[in-house]
N, C-alpha and C positions, 0 to 999 in steps of 0.2 A: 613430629614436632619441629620446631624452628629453629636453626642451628645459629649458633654464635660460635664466635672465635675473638682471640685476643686482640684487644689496641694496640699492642706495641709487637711487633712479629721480631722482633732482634732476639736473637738468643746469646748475645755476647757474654762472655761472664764480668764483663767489664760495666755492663749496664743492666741498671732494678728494672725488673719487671715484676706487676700485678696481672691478675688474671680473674674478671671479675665477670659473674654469670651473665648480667644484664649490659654491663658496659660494652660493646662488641666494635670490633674494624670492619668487618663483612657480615652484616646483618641481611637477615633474608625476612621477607616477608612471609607467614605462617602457611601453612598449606589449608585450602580447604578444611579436606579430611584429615586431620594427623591419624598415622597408623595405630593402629591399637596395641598397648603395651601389654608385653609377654609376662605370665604369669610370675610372680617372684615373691620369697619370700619378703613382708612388711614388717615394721614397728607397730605394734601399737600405737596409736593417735596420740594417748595421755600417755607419757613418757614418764616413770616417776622421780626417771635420772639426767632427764635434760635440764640444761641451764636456762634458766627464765629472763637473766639480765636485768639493766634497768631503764626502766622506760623515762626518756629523755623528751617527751613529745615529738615523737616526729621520729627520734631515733629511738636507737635500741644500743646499750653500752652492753657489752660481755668478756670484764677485766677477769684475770687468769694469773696464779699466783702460785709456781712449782719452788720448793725451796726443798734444801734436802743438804745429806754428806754425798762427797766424792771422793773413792779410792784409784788413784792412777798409778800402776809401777815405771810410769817413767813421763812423767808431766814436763819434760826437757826436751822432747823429742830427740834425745843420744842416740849418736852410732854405736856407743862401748861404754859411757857412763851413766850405768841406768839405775835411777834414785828413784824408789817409790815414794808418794808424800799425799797425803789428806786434805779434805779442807773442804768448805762452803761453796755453794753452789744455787743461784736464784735464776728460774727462768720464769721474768711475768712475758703475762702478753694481753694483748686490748684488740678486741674487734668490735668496730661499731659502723651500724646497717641501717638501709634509714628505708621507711615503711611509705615514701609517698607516692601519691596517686600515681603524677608525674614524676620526669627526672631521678636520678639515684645518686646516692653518696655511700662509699665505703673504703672503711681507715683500717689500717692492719699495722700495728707494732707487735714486736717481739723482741725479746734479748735475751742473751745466756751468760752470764759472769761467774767467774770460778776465780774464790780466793784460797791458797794453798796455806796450810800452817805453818809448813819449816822456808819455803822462800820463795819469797812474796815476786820475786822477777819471773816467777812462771804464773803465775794472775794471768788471766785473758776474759778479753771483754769483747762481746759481738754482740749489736744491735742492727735491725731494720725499720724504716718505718714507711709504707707505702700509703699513698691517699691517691682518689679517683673521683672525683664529680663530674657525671656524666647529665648532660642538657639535652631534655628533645626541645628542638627549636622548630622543627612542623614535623607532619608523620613521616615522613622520608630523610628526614636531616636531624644528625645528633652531633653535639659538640662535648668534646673529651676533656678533661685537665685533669692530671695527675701528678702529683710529686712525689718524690722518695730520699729517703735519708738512709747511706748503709756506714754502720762502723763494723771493722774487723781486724784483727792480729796478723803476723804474721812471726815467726821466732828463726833463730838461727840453721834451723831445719834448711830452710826453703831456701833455696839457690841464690834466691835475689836478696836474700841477707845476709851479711858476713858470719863467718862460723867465730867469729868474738865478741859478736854481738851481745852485750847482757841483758835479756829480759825480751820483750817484742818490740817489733814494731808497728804503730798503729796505724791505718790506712782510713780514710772517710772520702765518701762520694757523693754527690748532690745529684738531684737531675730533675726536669720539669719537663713537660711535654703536651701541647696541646695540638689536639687532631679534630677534624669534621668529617664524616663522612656525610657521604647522599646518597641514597638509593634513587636510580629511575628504572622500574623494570624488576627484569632480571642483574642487571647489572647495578654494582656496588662503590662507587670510589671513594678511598681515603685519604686526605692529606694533612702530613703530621710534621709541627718543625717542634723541636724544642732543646736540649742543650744537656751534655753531663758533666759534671766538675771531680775531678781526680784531684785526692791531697796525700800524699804521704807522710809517715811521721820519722822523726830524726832518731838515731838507736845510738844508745850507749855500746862502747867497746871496752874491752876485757886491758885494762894498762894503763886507762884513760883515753883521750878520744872521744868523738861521735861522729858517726855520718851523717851529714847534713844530703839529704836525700830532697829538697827543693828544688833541683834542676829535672826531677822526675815529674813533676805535676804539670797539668793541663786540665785544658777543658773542649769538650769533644763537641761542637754543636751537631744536629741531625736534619736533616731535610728529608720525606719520604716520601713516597705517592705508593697506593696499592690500588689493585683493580681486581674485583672478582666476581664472576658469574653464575648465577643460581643456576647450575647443570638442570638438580631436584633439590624438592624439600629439604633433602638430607646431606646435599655434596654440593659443592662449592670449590670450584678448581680459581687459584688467585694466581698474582705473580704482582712481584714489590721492589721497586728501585732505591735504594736512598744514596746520600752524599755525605759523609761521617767523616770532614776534615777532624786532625785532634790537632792544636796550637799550646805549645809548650809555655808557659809563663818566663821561662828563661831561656834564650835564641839559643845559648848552646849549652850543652850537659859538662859533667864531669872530667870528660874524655875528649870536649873541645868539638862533640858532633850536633848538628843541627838536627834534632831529634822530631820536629813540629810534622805532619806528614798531609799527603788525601788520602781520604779516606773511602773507595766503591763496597756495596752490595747490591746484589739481585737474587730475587730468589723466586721461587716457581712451584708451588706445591696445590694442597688440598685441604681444606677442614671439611669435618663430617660429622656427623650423627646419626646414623641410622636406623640408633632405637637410642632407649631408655641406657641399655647394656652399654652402649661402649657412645664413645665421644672423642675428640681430639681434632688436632693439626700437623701436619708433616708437610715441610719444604726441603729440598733442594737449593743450598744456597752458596754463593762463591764470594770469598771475601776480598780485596785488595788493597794495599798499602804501598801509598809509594811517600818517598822519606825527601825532604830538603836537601839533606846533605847527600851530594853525590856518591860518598863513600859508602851510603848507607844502601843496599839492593831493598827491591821494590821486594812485599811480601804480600803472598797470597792464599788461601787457601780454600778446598772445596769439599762439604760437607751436608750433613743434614741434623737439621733444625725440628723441634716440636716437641708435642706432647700430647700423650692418648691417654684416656681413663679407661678402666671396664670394669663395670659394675656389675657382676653375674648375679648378686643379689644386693637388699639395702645393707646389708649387716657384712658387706665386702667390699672394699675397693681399692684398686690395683691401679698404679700409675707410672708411666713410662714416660722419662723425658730423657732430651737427646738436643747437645749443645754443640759449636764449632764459632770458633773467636782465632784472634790474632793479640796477641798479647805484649806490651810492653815489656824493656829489659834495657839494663845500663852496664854491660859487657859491650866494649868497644869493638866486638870483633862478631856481633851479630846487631839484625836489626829488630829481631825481635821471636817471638814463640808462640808459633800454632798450636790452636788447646780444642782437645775433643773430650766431650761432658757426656758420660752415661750415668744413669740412676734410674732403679727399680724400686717403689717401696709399696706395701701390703698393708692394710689396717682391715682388723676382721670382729666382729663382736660375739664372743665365746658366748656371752651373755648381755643383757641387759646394762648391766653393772659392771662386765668383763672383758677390757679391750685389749687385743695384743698387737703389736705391731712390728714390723720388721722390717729393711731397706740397706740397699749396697749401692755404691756410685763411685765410678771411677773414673779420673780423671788422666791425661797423657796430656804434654807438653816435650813440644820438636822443637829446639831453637834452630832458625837458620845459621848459617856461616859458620857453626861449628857444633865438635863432638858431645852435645850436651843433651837428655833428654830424661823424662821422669814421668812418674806411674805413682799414683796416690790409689787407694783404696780405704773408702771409712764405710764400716757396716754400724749399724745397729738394732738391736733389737729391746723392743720394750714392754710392760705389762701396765695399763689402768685399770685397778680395781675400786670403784666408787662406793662410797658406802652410803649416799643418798645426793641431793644433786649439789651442794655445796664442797664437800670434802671428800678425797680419794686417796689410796695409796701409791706412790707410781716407784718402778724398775726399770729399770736400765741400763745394758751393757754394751759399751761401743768397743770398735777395733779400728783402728789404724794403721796403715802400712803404706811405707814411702819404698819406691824402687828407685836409684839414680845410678847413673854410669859412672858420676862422680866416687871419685872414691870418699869416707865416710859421711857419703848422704844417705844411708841406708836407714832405716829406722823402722820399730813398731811401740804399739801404746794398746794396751787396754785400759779402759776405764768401766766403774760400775757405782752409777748412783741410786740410793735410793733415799724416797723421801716423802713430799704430803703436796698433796694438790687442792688449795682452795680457790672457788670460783663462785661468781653470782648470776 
């Protein structure tokens, strides 16, 4: 069959990415024959616990509505003051797909908020919202636009906020991005500019006080080109340049350095599909940073990018992604923290009506220019049991664990919610 792969190949953790089946960067033309698919187990057609959605003409809406309790024994993320506390917890979410001839549009939001009973400065709120309208403009030529919207937390845990911090601090990132590719041939090229905005929020401290953390933001524009080769049907060897200046809103930071940088990548991999079973992308890529300020050393690093699916049956699937970034920091005495991204997670259907799911991801983080470095680990594991295709029960127990060479960065967190899932 005919392999796609993503629009946006950055795996930064610093910038949204969507990943959408029809929308592609290296689009290949179909094969003649596609090979014939290996026997496996199927669904039934008439599903009588699939969601039906609402038909919007043209689109398809399928809003999603998890509310429930939350017990955490330590919703502070403490090295030694560990307070258990309760509270509310909503995760909606919206997907809408659009059914035409031509052309394709798809919108993906989500959020998770968790309100605590006894104190209310351990509240956290995280939202996404990714959109994609993709344009065929003749059979060989398609045009991309995509935005994204990410809100997220951060608490007195994480290095890059003071340990007197009270409550979180909140981060938001914008980004747009419009790409063309064109096939002639076997050969595929894509060119993509478009921009991402970094905002940080201000944190209250423990005596009074606040950091005003506005000397941290920027915005990152992107210039890319990719080029890839229909080897076969099924493999696709690419390689992608881009130009990723970040230009800080404020010339110099806290510390009087000139933090604004350029920004290289190149990367050099492979998408594939060789059947029905498995799918994905993996590159080789090297990132580098070089900073205004003299004082500040150029930062680089070199890793590997992507993500595989395998689907040994419908009622299975297993997905491996694998990140590598260069990260910002307002420690005067590095220019910044190399970060590598693994996660595994599992979703398997016991039954019809009975889904259970499971995933670990762990993150590393090297600052240069000094002794600083950290190891996160969040697992979770969950259960969907549906009792027809509107309303479900859902389970869930997560694990947290922070390693740091700092002294009281250490921490872990379990958490276990459980609650009701309605959906249309």
């Amino acid at each position: 069959m005919g392999l796609r792969s993503s629009l946006d190949a950055s795996d930064s953790p610093e910038e949204t990415e969507i990943t959408v089946a029809k929308a592609t960067t290296l689009e290949v033309n179909p094969p003649d024959e596609p090979p014939p698919e290996p026997v496996r187990k199927r669904r039934a057609e008439d599903d009588p616990y699939a969601a039906l959605g609402l038909d919007m003409g043209g689109l398809t809406v399928f809003p999603v509505l998890r509310a429930g309790v939350i017990a955490s024994d330590n919703p502070e993320s403490s090295n030694s003051d560990r307070k258990g506390d309760i509270g509310l917890r909503l995760r909606p979410s919206l997907r809408i797909t659009s059914d035409w001839v031509r052309h394709e549009l798809l919108v993906s939001a989500e959020g998770d908020f968790i309100a605590y009973d006894d104190r209310s400065e351990n509240d956290s709120n995280d939202a996404s919202v990714l959109a994609r309208l993709r344009l065929d403009m003749r059979r060989s030529t398609t045009l991309s636009l995509d935005a994204g919207y990410q809100l997220s937390q951060e608490n007195g845990s994480d290095s890059e906020v003071p340990n007197t911090a009270i409550g979180n601090r909140t981060d938001q990132s914008f980004s747009q991005n419009v790409a063309l590719t064109h096939r002639a041939g076997r050969i595929a090229a894509t060119a993509r500019v478009g921009a991402n905005w970094q905002y940080y929020g201000d944190v209250d401290l423990a005596g009074g006080g606040k950091e005003d953390n506005a000397d941290r933001e920027y915005v990152q524009p992107v210039a890319a080109i990719r080029l890839g080769y229909e080897a076969s049907p099924v493999l696709v060897p690419f390689v992608e340049a881009a130009y990723e200046p970040r230009i800080h809103f404020q010339k110099r930071d806290r510390n009087g350095l000139e933090r604004s940088s350029d920004g290289y990548r190149l990367a050099a991999g492979v998408a594939f599909e060789p059947s029905p079973l498995w799918s994905g992308e993996l590159a080789l890529a090297y990132r580098l940073r070089d900073y205004e300020d003299p004082d500040l050393d150029s930062l680089d690093v070199f890793g590997l990018n992507g993500r595989v699916t395998w689907r040994p049956t419908e009622l299975t699937t297993l997905d491996l992604t694998l990140g590598t970034g260069l990260n910002e920091t307002s420690s005067a005495d590095s220019s910044g923290a190399r970060s590598y991204d693994t996660s595994l997670g599992i979703t398997h259907d016991l039954r019809d009506n009975l889904t259970v799911n499971a995933s670990a991801g762990l993150t590393y983080e090297d600052y240069q220019g000094i002794d600083q470095n950290e190891l996160t680990l969040r697992t979770n594991t969950g259960v969907l049991w549906r009792m027809n295709r509107w309303i479900a029960w859902t389970l869930d127990y997560d694990f947290i664990y922070n390693d740091s060479n700092l002294p009281g960065e250490d921490y872990y967190e379990n958490r276990v919610t459980a609650g009701i899932e309605v959906r249309r």
